[in-house]
Each structure stands twice: as structure tokens, then as C-alpha cells.
C-alpha positions in Angstrom: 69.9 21.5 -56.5 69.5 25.0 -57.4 66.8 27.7 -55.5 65.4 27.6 -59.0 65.3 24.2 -59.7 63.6 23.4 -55.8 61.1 26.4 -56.5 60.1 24.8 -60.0 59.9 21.4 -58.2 57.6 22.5 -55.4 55.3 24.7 -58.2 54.9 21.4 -60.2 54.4 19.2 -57.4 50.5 18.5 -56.7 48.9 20.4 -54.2 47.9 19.0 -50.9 44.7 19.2 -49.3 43.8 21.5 -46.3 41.6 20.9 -43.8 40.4 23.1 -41.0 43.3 21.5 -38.9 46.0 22.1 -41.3 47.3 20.1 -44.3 45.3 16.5 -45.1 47.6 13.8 -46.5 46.0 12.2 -49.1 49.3 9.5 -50.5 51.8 8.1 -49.4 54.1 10.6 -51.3 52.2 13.7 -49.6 53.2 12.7 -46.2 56.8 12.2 -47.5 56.9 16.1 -49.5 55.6 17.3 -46.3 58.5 15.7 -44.4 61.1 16.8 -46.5 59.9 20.2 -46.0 60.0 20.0 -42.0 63.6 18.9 -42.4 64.4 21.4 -44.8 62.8 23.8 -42.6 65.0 22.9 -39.7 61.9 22.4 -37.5 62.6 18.4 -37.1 62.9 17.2 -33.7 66.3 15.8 -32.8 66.7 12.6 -33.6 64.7 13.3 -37.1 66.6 14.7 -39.5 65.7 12.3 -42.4 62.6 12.9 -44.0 62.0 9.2 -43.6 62.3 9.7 -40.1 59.8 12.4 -40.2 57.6 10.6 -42.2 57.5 7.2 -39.4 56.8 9.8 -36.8 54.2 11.3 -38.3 52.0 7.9 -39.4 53.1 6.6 -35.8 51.0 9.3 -34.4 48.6 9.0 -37.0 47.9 5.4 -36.1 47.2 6.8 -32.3 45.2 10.0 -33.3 47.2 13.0 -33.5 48.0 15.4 -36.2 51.0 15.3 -38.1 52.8 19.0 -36.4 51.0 17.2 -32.8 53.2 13.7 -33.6 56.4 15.6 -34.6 56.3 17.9 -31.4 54.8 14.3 -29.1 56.8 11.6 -30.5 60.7 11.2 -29.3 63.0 8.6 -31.0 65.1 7.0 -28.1 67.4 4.0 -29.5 65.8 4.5 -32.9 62.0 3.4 -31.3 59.5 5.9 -31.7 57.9 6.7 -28.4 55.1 8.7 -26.8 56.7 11.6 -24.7 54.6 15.0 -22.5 51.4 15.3 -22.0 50.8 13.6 -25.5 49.4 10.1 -23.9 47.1 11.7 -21.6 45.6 14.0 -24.6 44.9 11.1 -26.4 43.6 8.9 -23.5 41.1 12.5 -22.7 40.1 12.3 -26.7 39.3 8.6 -26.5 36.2 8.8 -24.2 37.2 6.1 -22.3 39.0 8.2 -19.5 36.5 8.9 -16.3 38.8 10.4 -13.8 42.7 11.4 -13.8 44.6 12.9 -10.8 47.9 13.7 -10.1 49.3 14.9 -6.8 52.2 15.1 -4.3 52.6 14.1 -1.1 55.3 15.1 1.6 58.8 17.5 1.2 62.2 17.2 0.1 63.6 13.4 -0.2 60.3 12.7 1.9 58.3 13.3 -1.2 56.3 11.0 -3.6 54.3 11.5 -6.9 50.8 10.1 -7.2 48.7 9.4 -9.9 45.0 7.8 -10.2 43.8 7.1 -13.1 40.2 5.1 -13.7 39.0 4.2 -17.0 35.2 3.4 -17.8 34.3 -0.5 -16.5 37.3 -0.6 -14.9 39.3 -0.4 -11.2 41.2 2.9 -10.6 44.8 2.3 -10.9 47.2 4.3 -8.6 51.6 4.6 -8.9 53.2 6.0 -6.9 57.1 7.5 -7.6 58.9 8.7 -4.7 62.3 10.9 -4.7 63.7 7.7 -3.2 62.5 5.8 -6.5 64.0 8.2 -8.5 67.7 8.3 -6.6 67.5 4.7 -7.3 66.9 4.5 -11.0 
């Protein structure tokens, strides 16, 4: 398709609505124009470059609260399953209002040392893991 051609297909096209976070999907066919642009754009993750890719991250992070650009940048396709990768879980378990306490912190040196986290949700017992450089040699 011709620069010409694209540039009179985007003019035509019906505008999207923006919010105060950024653009506000409001068909089916929005969320897929917008995909095809962050694949045109070269900004798709790895792992995304179909707009149809794009398009199943973005209402995959939807459907757990984040933003489309927040979904694209939180959201890793590993054996072609969308899943949650960063700090991307713990922002939406802060947003829900059902976090009370969250700590992380090491203990020990070297191949001594081991990774703790606490985590308590509202109503309910703290939960504690533990991941030790020993854990990790063995995975």
C-alpha cells in the first residue's frame, strides 16, 4: 500500500476517543487500528508482531485493569500464553484494595542467600516464599 493510500486510510478512519489516560477504545475495530499502528510503529514487544497479537494483549490486560501501552509493556507471550511479567502483578494487586501489607527482603550472602516475600491480603493469613540461590541452581 502506498504512503498515500495509508495516509488517506488513517484520515478516513473514525477517530478514537481520548481520555485523560490516553486513547479510549470504544469497538472492537478501535483496539485492532490501534494495534496495527503499534506494529507498524515497531514498538511491539517481541513475541507481538501481529496486530492480532497486539490486540489479545491488550484486552488480556484490559480484563485485569491495566491500560492498553501498561498491557503491551506488562504482558510477555511465552509458548504463545499471554502472561503477567515485572512489577505488573503487584501494581494491580496495590490498585485492587485488597493488599494490606507486602514485603520483600534478603537474607544471608553469596550461595548462603535467600529471597523473601510476605504478602497479607485483607481477611486473610500472611503468606511467606521463600527462594534461595540454592533453589535457583536447582531449577
Amino acid at each position: 500500500m502506498s504512503e498515500e493510500v495509508k495516509e488517506t486510510a488513517v484520515a478516513k478512519a473514525s477517530p478514537m476517543a481520548m481520555g485523560k489516560h490516553g486513547v479510549e477504545f470504544q469497538s472492537l475495530e478501535d483496539m485492532f487500528r490501534f494495534a496495527k499502528a503499534v506494529v507498524a510503529s515497531g514498538f511491539a514487544p517481541k513475541g507481538m508482531e501481529k496486530p492480532e497479537s497486539v490486540l489479545i494483549a491488550i484486552q488480556h490486560g484490559i480484563e485485569i485493569g491495566l491500560k492498553p501501552m501498561q498491557a503491551l509493556q506488562s504482558i510477555a507471550i511465552i509458548n504463545g500464553r499471554p502472561g503477567i511479567y515485572g512489577d505488573a502483578a503487584l501494581a494491580i494487586a496495590r490498585g485492587s484494595g485488597e493488599l494490606e501489607s507486602f514485603s520483600e527482603t534478603f537474607e544471608g550472602d553469596g550461595d548462603k542467600m535467600t529471597a523473601i516475600c510476605k504478602v497479607k491480603r485483607k481477611g486473610m493469613a500472611e503468606a511467606v516464599s521463600t527462594f534461595s540461590v540454592a533453589d535457583a541452581k536447582r531449577a
